[in-house]
C-alpha positions as CSV (number, residue, x, y, z in Angstrom):
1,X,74.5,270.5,20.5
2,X,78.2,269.2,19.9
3,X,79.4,266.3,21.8
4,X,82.3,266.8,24.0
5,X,83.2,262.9,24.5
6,X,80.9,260.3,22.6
7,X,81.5,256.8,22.7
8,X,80.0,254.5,20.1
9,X,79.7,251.0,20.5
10,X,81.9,250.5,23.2
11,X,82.9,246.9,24.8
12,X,84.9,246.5,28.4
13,X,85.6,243.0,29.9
14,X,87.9,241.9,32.8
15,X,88.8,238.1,31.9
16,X,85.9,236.4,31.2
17,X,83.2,238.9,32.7
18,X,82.0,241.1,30.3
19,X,81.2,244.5,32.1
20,X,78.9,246.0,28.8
21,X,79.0,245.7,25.4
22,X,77.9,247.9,22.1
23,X,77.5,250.7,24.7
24,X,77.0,254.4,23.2
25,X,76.9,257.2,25.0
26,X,77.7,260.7,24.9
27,X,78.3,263.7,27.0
28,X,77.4,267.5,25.9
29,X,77.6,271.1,26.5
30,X,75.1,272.1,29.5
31,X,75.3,268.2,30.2
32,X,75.0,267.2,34.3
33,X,74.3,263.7,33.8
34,X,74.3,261.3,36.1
35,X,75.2,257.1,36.3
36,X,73.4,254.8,37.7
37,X,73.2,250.8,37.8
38,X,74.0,247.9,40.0
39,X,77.0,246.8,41.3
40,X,79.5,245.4,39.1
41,X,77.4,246.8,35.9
42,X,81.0,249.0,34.8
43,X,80.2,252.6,36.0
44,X,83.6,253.5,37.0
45,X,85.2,251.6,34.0
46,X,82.6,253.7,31.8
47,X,83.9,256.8,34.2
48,X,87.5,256.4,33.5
49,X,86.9,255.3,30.0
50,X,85.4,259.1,29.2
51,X,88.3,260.1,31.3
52,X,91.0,258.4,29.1
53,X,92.2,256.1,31.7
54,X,90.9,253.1,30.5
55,X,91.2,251.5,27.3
56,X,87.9,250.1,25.4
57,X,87.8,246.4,23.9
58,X,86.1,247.5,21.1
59,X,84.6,250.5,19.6
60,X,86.1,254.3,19.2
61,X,85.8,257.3,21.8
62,X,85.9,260.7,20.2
63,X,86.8,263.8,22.1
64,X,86.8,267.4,20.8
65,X,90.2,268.2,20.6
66,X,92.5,270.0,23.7
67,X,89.3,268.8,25.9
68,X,90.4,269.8,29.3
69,X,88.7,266.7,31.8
70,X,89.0,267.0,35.5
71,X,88.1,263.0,36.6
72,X,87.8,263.0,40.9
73,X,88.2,259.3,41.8
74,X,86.0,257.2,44.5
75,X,89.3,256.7,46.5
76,X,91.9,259.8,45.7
77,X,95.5,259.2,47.4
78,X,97.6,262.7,48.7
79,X,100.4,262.9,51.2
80,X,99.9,262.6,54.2
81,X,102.3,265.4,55.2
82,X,101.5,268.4,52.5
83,X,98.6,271.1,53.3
84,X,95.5,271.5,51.3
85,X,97.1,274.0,49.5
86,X,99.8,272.6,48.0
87,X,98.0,269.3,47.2
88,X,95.6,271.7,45.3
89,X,97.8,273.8,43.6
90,X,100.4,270.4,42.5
91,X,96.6,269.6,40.8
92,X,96.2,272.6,39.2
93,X,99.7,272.6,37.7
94,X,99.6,269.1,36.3
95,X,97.1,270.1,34.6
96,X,98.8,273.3,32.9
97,X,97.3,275.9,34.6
98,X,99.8,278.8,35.1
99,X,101.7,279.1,38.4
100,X,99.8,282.5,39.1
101,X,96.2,281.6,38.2
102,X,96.5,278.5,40.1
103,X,97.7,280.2,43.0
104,X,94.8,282.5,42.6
105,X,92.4,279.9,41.7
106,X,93.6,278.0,44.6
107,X,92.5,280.5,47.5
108,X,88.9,281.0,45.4
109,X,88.7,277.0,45.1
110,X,90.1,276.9,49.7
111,X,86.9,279.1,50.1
112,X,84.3,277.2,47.8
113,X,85.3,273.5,49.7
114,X,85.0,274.8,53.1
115,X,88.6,274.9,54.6
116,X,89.7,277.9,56.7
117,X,92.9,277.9,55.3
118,X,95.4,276.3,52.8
119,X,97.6,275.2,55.9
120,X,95.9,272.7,57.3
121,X,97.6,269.0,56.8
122,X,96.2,266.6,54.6
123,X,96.9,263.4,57.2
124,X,94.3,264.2,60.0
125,X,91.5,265.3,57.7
126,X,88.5,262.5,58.1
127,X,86.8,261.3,55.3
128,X,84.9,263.8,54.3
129,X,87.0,266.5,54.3
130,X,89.6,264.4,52.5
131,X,86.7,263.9,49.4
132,X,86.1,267.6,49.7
133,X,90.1,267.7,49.0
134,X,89.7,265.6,46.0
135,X,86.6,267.7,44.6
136,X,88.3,270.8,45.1
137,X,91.8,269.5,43.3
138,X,89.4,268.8,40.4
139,X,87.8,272.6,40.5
140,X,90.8,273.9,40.6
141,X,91.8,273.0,37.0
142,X,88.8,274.8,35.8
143,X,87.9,271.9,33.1
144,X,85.5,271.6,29.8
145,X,84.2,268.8,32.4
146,X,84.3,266.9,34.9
147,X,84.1,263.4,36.2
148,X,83.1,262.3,39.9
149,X,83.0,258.9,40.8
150,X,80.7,258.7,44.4
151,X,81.1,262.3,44.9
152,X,78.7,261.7,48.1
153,X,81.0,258.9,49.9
154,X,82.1,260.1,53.2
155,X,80.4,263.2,53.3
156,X,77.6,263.9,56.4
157,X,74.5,266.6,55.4
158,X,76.5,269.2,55.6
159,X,78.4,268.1,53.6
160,X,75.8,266.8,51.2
161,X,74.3,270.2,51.5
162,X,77.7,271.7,50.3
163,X,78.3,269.1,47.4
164,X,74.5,269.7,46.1
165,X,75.2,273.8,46.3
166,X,78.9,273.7,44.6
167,X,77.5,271.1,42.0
168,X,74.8,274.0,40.9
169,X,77.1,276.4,40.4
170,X,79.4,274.7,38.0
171,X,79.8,276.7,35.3
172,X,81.2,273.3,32.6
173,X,79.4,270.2,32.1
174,X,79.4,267.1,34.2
175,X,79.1,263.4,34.6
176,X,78.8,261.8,38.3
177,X,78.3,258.1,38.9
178,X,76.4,258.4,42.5
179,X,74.1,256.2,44.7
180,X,72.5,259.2,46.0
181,X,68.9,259.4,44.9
182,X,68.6,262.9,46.5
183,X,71.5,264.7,44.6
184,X,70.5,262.6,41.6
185,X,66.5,264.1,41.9
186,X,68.3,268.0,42.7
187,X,71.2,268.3,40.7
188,X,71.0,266.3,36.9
189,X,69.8,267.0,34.2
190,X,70.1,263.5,32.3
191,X,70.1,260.3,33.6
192,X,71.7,257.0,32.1
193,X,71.4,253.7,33.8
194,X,74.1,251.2,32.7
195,X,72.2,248.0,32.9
196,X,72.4,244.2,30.9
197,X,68.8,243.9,31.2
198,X,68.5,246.9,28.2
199,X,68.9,245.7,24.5
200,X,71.5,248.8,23.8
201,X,73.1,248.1,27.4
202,X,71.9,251.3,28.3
203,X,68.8,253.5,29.3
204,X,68.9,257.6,28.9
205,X,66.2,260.0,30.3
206,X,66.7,264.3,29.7
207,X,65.7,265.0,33.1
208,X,65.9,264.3,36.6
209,X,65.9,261.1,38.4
210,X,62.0,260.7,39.6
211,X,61.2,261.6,35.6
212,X,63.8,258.6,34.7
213,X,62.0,256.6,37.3
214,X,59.1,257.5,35.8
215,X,59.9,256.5,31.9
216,X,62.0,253.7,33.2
217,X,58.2,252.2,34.9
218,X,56.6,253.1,31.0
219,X,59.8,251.2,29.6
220,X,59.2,248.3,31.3
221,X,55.8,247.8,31.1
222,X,56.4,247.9,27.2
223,X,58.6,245.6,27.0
224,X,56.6,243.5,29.2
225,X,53.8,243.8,26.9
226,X,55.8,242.9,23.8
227,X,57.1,239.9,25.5
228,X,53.5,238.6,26.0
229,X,52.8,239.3,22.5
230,X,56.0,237.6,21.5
231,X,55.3,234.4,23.6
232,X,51.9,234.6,21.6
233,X,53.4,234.2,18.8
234,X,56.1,231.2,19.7
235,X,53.3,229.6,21.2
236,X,50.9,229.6,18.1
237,X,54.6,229.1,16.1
238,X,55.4,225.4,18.3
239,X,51.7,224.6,17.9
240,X,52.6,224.7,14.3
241,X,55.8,222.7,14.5
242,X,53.9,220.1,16.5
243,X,51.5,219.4,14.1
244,X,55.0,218.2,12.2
245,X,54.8,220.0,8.6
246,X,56.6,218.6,6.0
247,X,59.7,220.5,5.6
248,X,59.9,219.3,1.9
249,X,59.0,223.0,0.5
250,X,61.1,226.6,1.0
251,X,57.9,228.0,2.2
252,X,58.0,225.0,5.5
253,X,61.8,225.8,5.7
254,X,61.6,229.4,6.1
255,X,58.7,228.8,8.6
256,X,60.6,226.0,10.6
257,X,63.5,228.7,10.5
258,X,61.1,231.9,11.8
259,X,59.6,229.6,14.4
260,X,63.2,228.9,15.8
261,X,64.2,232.5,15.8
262,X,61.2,233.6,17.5
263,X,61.9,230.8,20.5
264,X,65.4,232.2,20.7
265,X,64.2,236.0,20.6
266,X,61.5,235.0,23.7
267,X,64.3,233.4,25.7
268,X,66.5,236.5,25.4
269,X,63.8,238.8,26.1
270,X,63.2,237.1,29.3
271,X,66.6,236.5,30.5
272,X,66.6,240.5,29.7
273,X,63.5,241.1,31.6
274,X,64.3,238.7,34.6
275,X,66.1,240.8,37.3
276,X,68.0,239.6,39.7
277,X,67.4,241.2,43.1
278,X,67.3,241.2,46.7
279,X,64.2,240.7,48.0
280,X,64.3,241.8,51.5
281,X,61.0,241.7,54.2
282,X,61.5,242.5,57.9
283,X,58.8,240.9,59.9
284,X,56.7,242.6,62.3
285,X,55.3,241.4,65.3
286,X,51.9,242.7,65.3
287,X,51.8,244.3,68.6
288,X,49.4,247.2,69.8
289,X,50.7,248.7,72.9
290,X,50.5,252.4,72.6
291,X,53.9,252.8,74.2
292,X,56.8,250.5,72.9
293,X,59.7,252.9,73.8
294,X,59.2,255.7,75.9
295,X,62.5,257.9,76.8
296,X,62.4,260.9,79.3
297,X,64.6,263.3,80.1
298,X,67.9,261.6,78.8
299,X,70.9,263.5,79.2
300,X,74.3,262.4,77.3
301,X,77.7,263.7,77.2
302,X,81.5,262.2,76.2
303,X,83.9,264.6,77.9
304,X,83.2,267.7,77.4
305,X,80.9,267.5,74.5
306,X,77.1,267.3,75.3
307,X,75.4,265.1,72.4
308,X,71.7,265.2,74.5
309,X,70.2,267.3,76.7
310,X,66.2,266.9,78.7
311,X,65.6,264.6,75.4
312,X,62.1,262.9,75.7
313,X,60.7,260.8,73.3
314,X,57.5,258.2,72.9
315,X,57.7,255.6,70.2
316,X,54.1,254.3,69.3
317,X,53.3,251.3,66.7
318,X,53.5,252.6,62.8
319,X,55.9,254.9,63.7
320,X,58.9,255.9,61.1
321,X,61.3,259.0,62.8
322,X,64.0,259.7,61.0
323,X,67.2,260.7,63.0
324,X,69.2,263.8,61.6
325,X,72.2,265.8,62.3
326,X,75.3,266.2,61.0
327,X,78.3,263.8,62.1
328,X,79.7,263.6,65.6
329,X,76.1,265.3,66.9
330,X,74.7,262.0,68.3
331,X,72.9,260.3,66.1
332,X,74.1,256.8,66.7
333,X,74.4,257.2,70.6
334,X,70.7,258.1,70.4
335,X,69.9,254.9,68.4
336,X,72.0,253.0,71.2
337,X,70.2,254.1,74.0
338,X,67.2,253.7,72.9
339,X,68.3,250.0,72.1
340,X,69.5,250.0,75.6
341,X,73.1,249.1,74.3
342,X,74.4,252.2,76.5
343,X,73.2,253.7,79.4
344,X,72.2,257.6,79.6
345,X,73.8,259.7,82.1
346,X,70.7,261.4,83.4
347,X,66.8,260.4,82.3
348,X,65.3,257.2,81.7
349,X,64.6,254.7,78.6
350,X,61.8,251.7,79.4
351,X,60.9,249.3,77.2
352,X,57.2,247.6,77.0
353,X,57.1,243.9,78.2
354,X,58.8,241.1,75.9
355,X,59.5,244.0,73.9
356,X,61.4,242.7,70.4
357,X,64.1,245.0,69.2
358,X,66.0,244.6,66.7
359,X,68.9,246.2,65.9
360,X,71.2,247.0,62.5
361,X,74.8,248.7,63.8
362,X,76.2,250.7,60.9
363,X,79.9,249.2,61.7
364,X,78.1,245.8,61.3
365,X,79.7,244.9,64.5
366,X,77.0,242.1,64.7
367,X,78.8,239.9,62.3
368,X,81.9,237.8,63.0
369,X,84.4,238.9,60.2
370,X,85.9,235.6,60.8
371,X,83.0,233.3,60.7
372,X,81.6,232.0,57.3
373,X,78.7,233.6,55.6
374,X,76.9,229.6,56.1
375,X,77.4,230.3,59.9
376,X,76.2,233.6,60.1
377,X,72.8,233.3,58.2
378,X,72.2,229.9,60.0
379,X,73.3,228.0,63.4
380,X,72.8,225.0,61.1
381,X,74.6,225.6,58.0
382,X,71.4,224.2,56.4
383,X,68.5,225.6,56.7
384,X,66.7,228.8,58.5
385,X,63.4,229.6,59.6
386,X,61.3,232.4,58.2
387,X,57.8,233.4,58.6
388,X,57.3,229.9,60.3
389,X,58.6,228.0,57.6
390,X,61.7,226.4,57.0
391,X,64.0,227.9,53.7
392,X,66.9,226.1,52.6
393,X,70.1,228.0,53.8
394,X,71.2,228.5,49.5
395,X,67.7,229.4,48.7
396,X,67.8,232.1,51.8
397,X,71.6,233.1,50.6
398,X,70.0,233.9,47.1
399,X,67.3,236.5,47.7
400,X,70.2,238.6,48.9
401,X,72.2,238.0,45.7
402,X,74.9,235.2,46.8
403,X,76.2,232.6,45.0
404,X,76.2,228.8,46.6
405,X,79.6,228.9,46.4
406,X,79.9,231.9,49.0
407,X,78.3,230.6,51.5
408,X,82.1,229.0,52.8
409,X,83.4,232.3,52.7
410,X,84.4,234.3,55.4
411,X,82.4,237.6,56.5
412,X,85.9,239.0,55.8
413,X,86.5,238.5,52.1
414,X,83.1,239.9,51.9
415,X,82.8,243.5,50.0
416,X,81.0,246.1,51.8
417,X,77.9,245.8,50.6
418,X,77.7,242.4,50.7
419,X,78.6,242.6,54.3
420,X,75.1,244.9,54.6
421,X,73.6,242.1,53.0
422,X,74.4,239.4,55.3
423,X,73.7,241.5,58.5
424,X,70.2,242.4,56.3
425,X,69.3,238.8,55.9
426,X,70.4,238.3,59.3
427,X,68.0,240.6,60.8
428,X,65.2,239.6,58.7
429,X,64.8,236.0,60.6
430,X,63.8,238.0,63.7
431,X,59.8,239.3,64.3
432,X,60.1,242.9,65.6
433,X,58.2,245.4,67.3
434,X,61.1,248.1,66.6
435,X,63.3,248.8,64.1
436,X,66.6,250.4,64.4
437,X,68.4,251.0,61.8
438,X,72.0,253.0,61.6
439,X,73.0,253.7,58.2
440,X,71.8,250.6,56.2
441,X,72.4,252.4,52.5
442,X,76.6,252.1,53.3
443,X,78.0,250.1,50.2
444,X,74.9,249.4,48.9
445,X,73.8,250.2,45.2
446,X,70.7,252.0,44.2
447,X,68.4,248.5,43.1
448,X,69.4,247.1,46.8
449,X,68.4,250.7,48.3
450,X,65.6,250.7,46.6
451,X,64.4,247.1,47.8
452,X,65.4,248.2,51.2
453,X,63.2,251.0,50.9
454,X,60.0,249.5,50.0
455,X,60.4,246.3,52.8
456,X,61.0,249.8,55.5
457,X,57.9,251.4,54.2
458,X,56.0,248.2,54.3
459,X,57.2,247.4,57.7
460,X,54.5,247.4,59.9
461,X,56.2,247.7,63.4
462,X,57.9,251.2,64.6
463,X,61.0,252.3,62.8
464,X,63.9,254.6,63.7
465,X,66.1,254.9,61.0
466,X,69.6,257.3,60.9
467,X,70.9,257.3,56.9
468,X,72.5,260.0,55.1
469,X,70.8,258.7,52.1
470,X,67.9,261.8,52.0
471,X,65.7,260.6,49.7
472,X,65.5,257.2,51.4
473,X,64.1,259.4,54.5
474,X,62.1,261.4,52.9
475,X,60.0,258.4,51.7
476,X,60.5,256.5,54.4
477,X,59.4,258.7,57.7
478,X,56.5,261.0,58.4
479,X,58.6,262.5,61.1
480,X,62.1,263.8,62.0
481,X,64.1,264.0,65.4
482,X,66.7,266.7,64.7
483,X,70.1,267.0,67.0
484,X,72.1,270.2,66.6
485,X,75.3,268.6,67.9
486,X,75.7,271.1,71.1
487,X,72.2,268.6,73.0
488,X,69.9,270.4,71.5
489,X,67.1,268.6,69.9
490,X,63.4,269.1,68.0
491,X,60.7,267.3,66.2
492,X,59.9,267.9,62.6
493,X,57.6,266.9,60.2
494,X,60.0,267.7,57.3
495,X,63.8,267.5,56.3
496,X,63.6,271.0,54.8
497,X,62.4,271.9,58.7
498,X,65.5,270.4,60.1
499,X,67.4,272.2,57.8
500,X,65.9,275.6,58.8
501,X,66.4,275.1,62.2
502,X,69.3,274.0,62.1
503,X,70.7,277.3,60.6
504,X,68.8,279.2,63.1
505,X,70.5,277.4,66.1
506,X,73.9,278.0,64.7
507,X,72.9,282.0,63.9
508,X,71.3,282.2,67.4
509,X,74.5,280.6,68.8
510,X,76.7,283.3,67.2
511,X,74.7,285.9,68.3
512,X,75.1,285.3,71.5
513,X,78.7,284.5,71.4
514,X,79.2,288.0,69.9
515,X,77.1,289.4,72.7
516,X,79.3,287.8,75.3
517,X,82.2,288.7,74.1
518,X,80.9,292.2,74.8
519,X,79.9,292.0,78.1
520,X,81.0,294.6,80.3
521,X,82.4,297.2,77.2
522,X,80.2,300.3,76.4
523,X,78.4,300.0,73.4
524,X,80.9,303.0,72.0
525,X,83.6,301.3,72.6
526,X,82.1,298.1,71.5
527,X,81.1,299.9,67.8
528,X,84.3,302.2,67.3
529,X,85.6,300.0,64.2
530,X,82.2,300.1,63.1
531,X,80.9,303.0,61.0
532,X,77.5,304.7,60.4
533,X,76.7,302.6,57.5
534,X,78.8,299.6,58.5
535,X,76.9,299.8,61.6
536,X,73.4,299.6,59.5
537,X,74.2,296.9,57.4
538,X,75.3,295.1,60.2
539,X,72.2,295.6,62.2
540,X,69.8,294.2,59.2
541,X,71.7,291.4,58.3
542,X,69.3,288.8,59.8
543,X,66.4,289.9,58.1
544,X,68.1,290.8,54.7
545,X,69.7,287.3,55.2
546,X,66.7,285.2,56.1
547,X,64.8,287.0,52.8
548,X,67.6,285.8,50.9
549,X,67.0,282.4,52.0
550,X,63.5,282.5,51.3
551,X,64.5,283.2,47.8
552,X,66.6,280.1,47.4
553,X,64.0,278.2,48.4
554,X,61.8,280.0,46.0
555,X,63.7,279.0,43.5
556,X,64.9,275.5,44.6
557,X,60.9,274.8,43.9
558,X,61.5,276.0,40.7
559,X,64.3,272.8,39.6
560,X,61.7,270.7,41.5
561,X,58.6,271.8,39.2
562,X,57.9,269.2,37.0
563,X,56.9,271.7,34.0
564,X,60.5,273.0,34.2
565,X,62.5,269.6,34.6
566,X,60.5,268.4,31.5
567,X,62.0,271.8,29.5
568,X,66.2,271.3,29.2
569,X,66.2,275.3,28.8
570,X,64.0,276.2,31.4
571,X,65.4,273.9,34.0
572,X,69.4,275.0,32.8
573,X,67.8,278.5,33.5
574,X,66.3,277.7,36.6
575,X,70.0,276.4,38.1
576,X,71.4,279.0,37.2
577,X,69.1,281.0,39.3
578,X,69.3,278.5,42.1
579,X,73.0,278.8,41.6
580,X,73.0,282.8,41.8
581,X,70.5,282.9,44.9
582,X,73.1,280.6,47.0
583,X,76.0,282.3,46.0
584,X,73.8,285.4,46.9
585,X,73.7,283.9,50.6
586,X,77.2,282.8,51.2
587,X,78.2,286.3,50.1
588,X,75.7,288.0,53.1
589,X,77.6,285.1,55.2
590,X,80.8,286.2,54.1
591,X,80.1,289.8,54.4
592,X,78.2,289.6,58.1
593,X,81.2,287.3,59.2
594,X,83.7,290.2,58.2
595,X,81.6,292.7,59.9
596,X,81.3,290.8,62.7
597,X,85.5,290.1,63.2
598,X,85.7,293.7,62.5
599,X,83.6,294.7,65.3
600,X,85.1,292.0,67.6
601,X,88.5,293.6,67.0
602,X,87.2,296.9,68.3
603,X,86.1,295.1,71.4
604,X,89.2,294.0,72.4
């Protein structure tokens, strides 16, 4: 298959750090590849390098010629004062689309991001909604392909949901650098991790991410076991050279020479193979009590929007619950009150005796921005105490990846995901009985996630844990808490669950909004707008819609089947399926809504 960008032997530095080097990669037809790598290994340099923003130090970048590349930025800028519209139709036209197909384009491209209309201003839109902005300026130019840099950033699981669904239905190739394992394990088809510990700088899997996990693990342990081999040799090699040959003969030389080499290959190959990591470990307490947390009847409102309603809940040791909803339902004022940080206005939380809580705030409000990362790790600026033991206060600083000479820095200099680091190895000198945890994965990159996520699996107190990194929760708890934004609430024992529910609560709200609206009108009157067959396809929607959503799930389990991930065909196939079936359900939506203004308008 022909290679729409391919870069061979690439080099990028900035000053004296060198971000890769001898890098090739390429990007085909069909491709949906996504980046991956630690912080500072040059994934958005790579990214705007395909893109043509960035210049290589060395090495050549070939693109089929008039490629048309769409690149969506981590951080896009618009004006604060134009509508969605216009700032996706200037998009489409700097890109050369005609005036009249973008404006066409633009209303398709309104209905695929989610806005209501192309007149809403850019200025107030939150996050989210401003990165749905960005993705849908980059549709809009339908491209040979397209580039997103942390597509995910900003966006709640609604919003996830939406990005996974619109992602499946491209119909052009794509490359996304993205922390999220989730839309990583759903939506590629090719993963490449950009990584200095690799000879080539590089590691590429066909597949999705748990089969790159997987040949990553067999990668690994290879290389492990040539390095043993390797230091077999050297040792047998300096056993030699101690024995002090005469170097007199060429045979001696070249020996004296191989013996050298091989020293300097084994210290490369572990310097390769040495990772540097965080190594994070929250300490449990050990207590038994049956009933650490017990909340009854809790009842929450700001204004005039109710976040919980008769919520009861009993947190036992070994308990993980994950905490879902979508943003603004409640989620972190749930986490606060069972910390005790806020007060409920009806219902009760208690706490078991000498109970130890501790508590990571996803604004990190715990931290002093102004204080120095010394003083916030340790009252002493020397040393802490861990597990009983006293740790130098540099040795401490390094198992969370910081240099000596940040220690005098202050909190606020810090990058974001350092800043989760220091409230991390904060947290960690403190025993626990319960775990709260508000969006820890914020900033962070996928080798400190996935640290994160085995010290919260091996925890052995009670966790509660609000991310919006799904696959992170899905490892991590064995039960879900759902919140539906409007105080209703329910207990799950799988995301999917939460998922389902959720849509039924927000169908069962509709419904009865339609119904009230109606009150008091004869049902004649209430039809007249209707017809006969109108009036059918209205009545069966429910049914014909909830089959329709049994068959994306149907064939959502299809991308997940290993068979099919391992076959580039099949799998290509079985998206496009997936992609068919959803489009298949947003068209019933679209359809029942249009019904159901139609019928509205005869009520009034």
């Amino acid at each position: 298959m022909a290679a729409l960008i391919h870069c061979q032997q690439i080099s990028k530095s900035f000053g004296a750090k060198q971000l890769f080097a001898n890098l090739t990669v390429g990007v085909e037809e069909k491709d949906r590849l996504g980046i991956v790598g630690p912080n500072g290994a040059g994934k958005s340099t790579l990214l705007k390098i395909l893109a043509g923003l960035e210049q290589t130090g060395e090495g050549t970048v070939t693109r089929r010629q008039h490629l048309r590349v769409a690149y969506v930025p981590q951080q896009a800028e618009f004006p604060d004062q134009a509508t969605v519209a216009e700032v996706i139709e200037q998009a489409g036209e700097a890109a050369g689309v005609p005036l009249d197909e973008c404006l066409v384009r633009t209303q398709e491209v309104l209905g695929r991001t989610g806005f209501d209309h192309g007149g809403i201003i850019v200025g107030p839109l939150s996050g989210g909604w401003k990165k749905r902005l960005a993705i849908a300026c980059g549709w809009v130019q339908s491209p040979d392909i397209m580039l997103l840099d942390e597509p995910t950033n900003h966006l709640d699981f609604d919003g996830l949901s939406w990005l996974e669904s619109l992602m499946a239905q491209t119909p052009w190739p794509w490359v996304m650098v993205s922390h999220d394992r989730w839309l990583l394990d759903h939506g590629t088809n090719k993963i490449a991790e950009l990584n200095s510990r690799y000879v080539e700088g590089i590691f590429q899997v066909n597949g999705s991410y748990s089969d790159f996990l997987e040949q990553r693990a067999a990668f690994q342990e290879s290389q492990s076991q040539q390095a043993q081999t390797l230091a077999g040799k050297v040792r047998r090699e300096e056993e030699w050279l101690r024995r002090g040959p005469k170097a007199r003969s060429t045979k001696a030389k070249y020996r004296v020479d191989t013996a050298h080499a091989l020293q300097a290959e084994l210290a490369e190959t572990k310097a390769r193979l040495k990772q540097e990591g965080t190594d994070i470990d929250f300490v449990g307490s050990g207590r038994k009590t049956k009933r650490l947390i017990a909340a009854e009847h809790l009842s929450k409102a700001y204004g005039d929007k109710t976040l919980l309603r008769d919520f009861e809940l009993v947190l036992s040791p070994g308990t993980a619950i994950g905490i879902l909803g979508h943003n603004g339902s409640g989620k972190s004022t749930l986490l606060k009150l069972l910390a005790k940080t806020i007060e409920p206005d009806q219902g009760t939380v208690s706490h078991a005796d000498a109970l130890k809580v501790v508590y990571f705030d996803q604004h990190r409000e715990q931290l002093n921005p102004k204080e120095t990362l010394r003083k916030t790790l340790s009252d002493t600026g020397h040393t802490v105490m861990y597990r009983d033991r006293t740790v130098h206060l540099a040795a401490w600083a390094k198992r969370f990846r910081f240099q000596p000479e940040q220690l005098d820095l202050p909190i606020e200099l810090l990058s974001g995901g350092e800043q989760s680091r220091a409230l991390i190895a904060r947290l960690m000198l403190q025993s626990a009985d319960v775990l709260i945890v508000d969006e820890p994965t914020n900033d962070l990159d996928i080798p400190t996630r996935e640290v994160l996520e085995e010290s919260l699996q091996d925890f052995p107190g009670t966790l509660v844990l609000v991310t919006h990194d799904r696959y992170m929760l899905t490892r991590v708890c064995s039960q879900f808490v759902g919140l539906d934004g409007t105080g209703n609430h329910g207990l799950f024992a799988e995301y999917q669950q939460w998922e389902r529910w959720l849509r039924r609560e927000s169908q069962s709200r509709d419904g009865k909004g339609g119904s009230q609206s109606g009150s008091g009108r004869s049902k004649r009157s209430s039809n007249k707008k209707l017809s006969y067959k109108e009036q059918q396809e209205y009545d069966s929607f429910e049914a014909t819609i909830l089959q329709a959503e049994t068959d994306v799930e149907s064939c959502q389990k299809k991308v997940e089947d290993p068979k099919v991930v391992s076959d580039h065909v099949q799998l290509q196939d079985a998206f496009d399926a997936l992609a068919v079936a959803k489009r298949h359900v947003e068209q019933l939506y679209e359809r029942w809504s249009a019904l159901d203004a139609k019928l509205k308008g005869g009520r009034e």
